[in-house]
N, C-alpha and C positions, 0 to 999 in steps of 0.2 A: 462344920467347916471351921478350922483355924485359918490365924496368919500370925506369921513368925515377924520379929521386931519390925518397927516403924519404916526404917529408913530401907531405900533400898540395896542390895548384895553388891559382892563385886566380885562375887565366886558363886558359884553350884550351880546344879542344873538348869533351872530355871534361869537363870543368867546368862549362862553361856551359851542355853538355845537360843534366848531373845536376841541374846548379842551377834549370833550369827546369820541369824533371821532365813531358816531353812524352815519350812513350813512343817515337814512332816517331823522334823526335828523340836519343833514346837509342840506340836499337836502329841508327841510319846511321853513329855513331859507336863502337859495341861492339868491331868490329874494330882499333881505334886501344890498342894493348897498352902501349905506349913512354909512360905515364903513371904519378904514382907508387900507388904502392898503395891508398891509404888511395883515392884517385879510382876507382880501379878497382874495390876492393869495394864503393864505392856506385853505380855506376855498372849495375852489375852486382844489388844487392841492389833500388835502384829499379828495373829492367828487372823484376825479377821480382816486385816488388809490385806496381805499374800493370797488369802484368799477368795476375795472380791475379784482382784486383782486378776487370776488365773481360770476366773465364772469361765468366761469364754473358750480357753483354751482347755482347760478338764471340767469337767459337766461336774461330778462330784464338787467341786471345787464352790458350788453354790451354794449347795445341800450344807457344808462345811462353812461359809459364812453367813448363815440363817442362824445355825446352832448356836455358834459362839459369838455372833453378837447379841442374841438372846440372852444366853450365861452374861457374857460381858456386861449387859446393862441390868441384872438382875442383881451381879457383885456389886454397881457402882455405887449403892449408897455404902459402902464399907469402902470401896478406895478413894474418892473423890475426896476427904479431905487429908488423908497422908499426903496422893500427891500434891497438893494445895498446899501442903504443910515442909514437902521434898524441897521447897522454890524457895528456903532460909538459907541464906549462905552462914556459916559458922553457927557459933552459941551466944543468947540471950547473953550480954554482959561483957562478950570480946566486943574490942573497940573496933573491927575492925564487920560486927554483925550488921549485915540485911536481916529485916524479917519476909516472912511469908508473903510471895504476892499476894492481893485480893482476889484476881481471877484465875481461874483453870485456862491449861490450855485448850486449843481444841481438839476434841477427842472425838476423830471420826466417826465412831462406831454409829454416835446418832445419826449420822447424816446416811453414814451407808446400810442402814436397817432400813431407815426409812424407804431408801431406792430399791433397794431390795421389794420391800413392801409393797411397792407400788406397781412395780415389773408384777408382781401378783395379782394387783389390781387389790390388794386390801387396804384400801385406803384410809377405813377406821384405824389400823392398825398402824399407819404410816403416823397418821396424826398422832394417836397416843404420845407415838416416840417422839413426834417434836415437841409435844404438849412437857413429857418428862425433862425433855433438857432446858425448857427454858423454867424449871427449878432450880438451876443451877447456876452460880456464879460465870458462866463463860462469857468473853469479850463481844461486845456488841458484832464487830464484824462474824461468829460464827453465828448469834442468834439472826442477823439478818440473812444470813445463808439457808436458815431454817426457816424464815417467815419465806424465803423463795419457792423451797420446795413446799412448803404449804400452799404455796400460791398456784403453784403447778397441780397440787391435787384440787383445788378448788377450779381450774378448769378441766381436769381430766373430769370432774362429778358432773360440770357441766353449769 
């Protein structure tokens, strides 16, 4: 698997499906990897909200955000720090440069694997996925949303 430049597009396919945020329009271009990162985790992070989103109204719709939040967290140690790296406004040396924040933003995907998971009752599996995100730089207020649903499986176990 490649990925094409750091920064993210503002043309091609993988762009202009995330940007129009059509699910199955997403989904015909997912296999297109040669994009940069920051296109790719959302690309990836909207395939699997749309379709968390529509679990209830199309049944496939589930099966479809198991898979690709699967993918999505198996890419993240390759995107998390472009997008981390996307949040510089200008270039090191213009006066008028931000740099990089310190934290990610929040990226659902954890939180909605995990509920996913849990709807299954595999609750090892729930955990993992919170265990993996609090590897990661994200803002206290998402890691406490994760110690919550931790806290939900710790009395779903009983």
């Amino acid at each position: 698997m490649t990925f094409g430049d750091m920064a993210p597009s503002v043309n091609g396919p993988v762009f202009d499906a995330l940007t129009r945020g059509d699910l199955d329009e997403m989904l015909m271009v997912v296999n297109i990897t040669d994009c940069p990162p920051v296109d790719r985790h959302f690309l990836l992070l909207g395939i699997v909200r749309k379709s968390y989103q529509a679990r209830h109204k199309r049944s496939h719709c589930r099966d479809i955000a198991l898979e690709y939040s699967k993918l999505h967290l198996l890419e993240w140690p390759r995107l998390w720090r472009p997008l981390l790296a996307s949040s510089a406004i200008g270039e090191p040396g213009d006066e008028d440069y931000m740099p990089p924040e310190e934290e990610l933003p929040d990226v659902p995907t954890f939180k909605l694997r995990a509920k996913l998971l849990m709807e299954d009752r595999s609750y090892k599996g729930a955990i993992a996925v919170i265990v993996e995100a609090s590897n990661y730089p994200f803002p206290n207020y998402v890691q406490d949303d994760l110690k919550k649903l931790l806290d939900k499986i710790r009395v779903a176990l009983g």
